[in-house]
Structure formats: structure tokens, C-alpha cells
N, C-alpha and C positions, 0 to 999 in steps of 0.2 A: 613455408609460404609457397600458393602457387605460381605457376612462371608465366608471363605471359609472350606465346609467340606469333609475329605476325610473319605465315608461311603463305607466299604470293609468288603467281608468278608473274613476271616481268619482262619488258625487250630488254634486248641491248642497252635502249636510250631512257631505261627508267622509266618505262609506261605499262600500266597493268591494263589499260584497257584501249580503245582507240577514245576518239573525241568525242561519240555518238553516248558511250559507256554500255554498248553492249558486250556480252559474254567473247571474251576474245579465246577460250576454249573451245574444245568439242571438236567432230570433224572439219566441219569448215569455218573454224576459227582463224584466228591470225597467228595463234601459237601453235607449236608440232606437238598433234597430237600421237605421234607412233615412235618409238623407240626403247632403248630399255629402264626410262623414264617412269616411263608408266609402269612396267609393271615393278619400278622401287616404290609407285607411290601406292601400289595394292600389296607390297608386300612390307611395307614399314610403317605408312602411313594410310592407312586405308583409312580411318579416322576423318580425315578430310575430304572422303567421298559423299558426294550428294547420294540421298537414297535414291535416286532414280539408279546413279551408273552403279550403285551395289545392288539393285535389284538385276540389271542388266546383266552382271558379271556372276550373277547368282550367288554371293558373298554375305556373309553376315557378322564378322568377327568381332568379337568383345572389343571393345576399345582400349588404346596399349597408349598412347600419347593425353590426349584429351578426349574429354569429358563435357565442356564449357564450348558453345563457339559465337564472339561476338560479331554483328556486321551492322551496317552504315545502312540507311535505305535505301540509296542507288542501287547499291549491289541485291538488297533484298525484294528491290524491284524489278530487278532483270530475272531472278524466277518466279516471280508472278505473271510476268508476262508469258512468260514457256508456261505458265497453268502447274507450279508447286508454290505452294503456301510454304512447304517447310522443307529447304531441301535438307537438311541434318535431322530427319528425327529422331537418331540414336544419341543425338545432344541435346543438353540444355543450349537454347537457342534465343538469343538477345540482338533486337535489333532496336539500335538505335537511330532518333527522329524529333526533330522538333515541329513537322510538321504532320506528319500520321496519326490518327485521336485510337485506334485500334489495326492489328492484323489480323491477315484471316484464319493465319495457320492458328489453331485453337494452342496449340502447344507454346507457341513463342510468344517472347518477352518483349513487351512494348516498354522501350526506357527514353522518358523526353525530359529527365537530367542530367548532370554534369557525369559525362564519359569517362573522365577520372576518378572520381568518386565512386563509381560504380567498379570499375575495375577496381579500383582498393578492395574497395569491399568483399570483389567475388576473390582475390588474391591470397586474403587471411582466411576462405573456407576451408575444408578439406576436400581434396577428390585430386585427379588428373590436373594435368595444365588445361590453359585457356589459348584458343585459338582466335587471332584475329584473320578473319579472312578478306576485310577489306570493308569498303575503300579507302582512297587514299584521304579522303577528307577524316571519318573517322580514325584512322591511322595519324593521321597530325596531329590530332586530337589526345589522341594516346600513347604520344611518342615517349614523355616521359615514362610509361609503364609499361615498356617494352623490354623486357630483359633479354630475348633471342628474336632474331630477325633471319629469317630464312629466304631466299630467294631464288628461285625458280627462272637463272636465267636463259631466255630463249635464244636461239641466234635470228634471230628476226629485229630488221628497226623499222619504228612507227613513223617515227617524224614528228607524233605530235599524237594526244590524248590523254587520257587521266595519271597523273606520274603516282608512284607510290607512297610518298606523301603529298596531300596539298593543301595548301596554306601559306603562312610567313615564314619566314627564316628564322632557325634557331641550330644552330649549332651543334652537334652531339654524337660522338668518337663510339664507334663500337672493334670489337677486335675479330679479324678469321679464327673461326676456331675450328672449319672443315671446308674441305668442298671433294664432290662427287662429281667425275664429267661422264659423259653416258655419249653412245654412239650415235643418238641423236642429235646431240649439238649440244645439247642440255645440260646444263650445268647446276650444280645445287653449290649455292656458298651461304655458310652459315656463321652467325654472326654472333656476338654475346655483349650484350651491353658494358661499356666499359667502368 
């Protein structure tokens, strides 16, 4: 079965984005974009690069993690508005929406039901894992079929904006099963569902 991981990055205080829910990446983002961070995530995970920064970086490697990448429509609205329809298009590409009737990217997946069922679904395919990239509302959503949760911590605090889940309280133990600290501050702690 496939695994599914929601790899985000995050403050200190548990927020992947500010209040507004724009892109808290990129140069002048709220996150550090410069260190040896970056270039673990072009060299382990490059999978999770928007095709803009792998065209940037002149890059194209097969995919080694996933295959699969779900996202929420907040998040798939913030590159709409930067003018990409599809920032994954080396992925199959699902975003989910109860309010969106279609997307523009021709290649992505318009899904307006139940977020868990669909994960089941794509879980017993075959292929790579499944990447959640966000948000945190979708993320709630799909907490129970989260098997690894990766996190991207920044040393930066918000104070306040989108936390990495959002929603009700529900309870649920996962174990460290690594972490990585980089001279940028940045830290990866990775997690496995218990």
C-alpha cells in the first residue's frame, strides 16, 4: 500500500502560512529560503519542486519519493494567482474543493468528495507515495491517512496564521523517526504515524 506524507514546512509556532495564506516561500517569503536546506530538498526531494523552481534550476529528475501530489484550494490558489495552473506537472495532481465547478490546469484533478475516501482510494494503487502538500484545512481532513508527517521546521515565529492542521481537536501520537538540522536553522523532523 501507498504511504501517505504530509511534507510542510512550518514556524516554530506551528504555522505554515501567515493569516493572509499567501506563499510564505520563495525569496521574500517568511521562511529562510538560503541554506543547506535547499539544496537537501534538490537533492533528496526534488519531487516536491514546483515546475517553475525545476525549470529555474534547470533540473528534471525522475521522481524517487512520489508520484501522487494532493492539495486543498487555498494552497492551489496561491499559484493561480503567481499565473501556474499546475505547479507539479511531473505529478498526478489533485486538488480538492467543495467550492471550485473546474481548474484551469487541464492536467489536474478536480475532487469535491469525501478527502478520505479518495486518499483510500489512491493508497491501494500502485506507483510512489502520495504527497500532501497542504493546507492545513485539507490536512485535518486527512489526518487519519497520514502515515509520515515530515516538517520543515523554520526558526521563524508567526504569531499567528494558517497552523498545520485546521479544524477540531482530535487527538493522535506519532513517533520521531529522524531529524536533519542544516546551517540554516532548518530543521527536518520526521515522523511516523503510531
Amino acid at each position: 500500500m501507498r504511504k501517505l506524507t504530509y511534507f510542510v514546512a512550518s514556524s516554530i509556532d506551528g504555522f505554515i502560512a501567515g493569516p493572509d495564506g499567501t506563499d510564505p516561500s520563495g525569496p521574500d517569503g517568511l521562511f529562510v529560503f538560503e541554506g543547506g536546506h535547499i539544496a537537501n530538498i534538490i537533492d533528496e526531494w526534488s519531487d516536491i519542486l514546483p515546475g517553475p523552481a525545476r525549470e529555474a534550476l534547470g533540473i528534471d529528475p525522475p521522481n524517487q519519493r512520489f508520484d501522487t501530489v494532493l492539495e486543498g484550494r487555498a494552497s492551489y490558489e496561491v499559484g493561480l494567482a503567481a499565473g501556474v495552473d499546475d505547479a507539479y506537472p511531473h505529478l498526478e495532481h489533485y486538488v480538492f474543493s467543495r467550492t471550485l465547478t473546474e481548474c484551469p490546469g487541464p492536467k489536474v484533478r478536480l475532487v469535491s468528495g469525501d478527502p478520505v475516501e479518495k486518499a483510500r482510494e489512491l493508497k491501494r494503487q500502485d506507483g510512489l507515495g502520495i504527497w500532501l502538500v497542504g493546507g492545513g484545512t485539507l490536512a485535518n481532513a486527512l489526518r487519519p491517512e497520514i502515515d509520515e508527517l515530515v516538517v520543515k521546521l523554520h526558526p521563524v515565529v508567526l504569531g499567528a496564521g494558517i497552523p498545520l492542521f485546521r479544524g477540531g481537536f482530535d487527538h493522535q501520537r506519532f513517533d520521531l523517526t529522524g531529524t536533519t538540522v542544516f546551517d540554516s536553522g532548518v530543521t527536518h523532523l520526521t515522523y511516523t504515524k503510531r
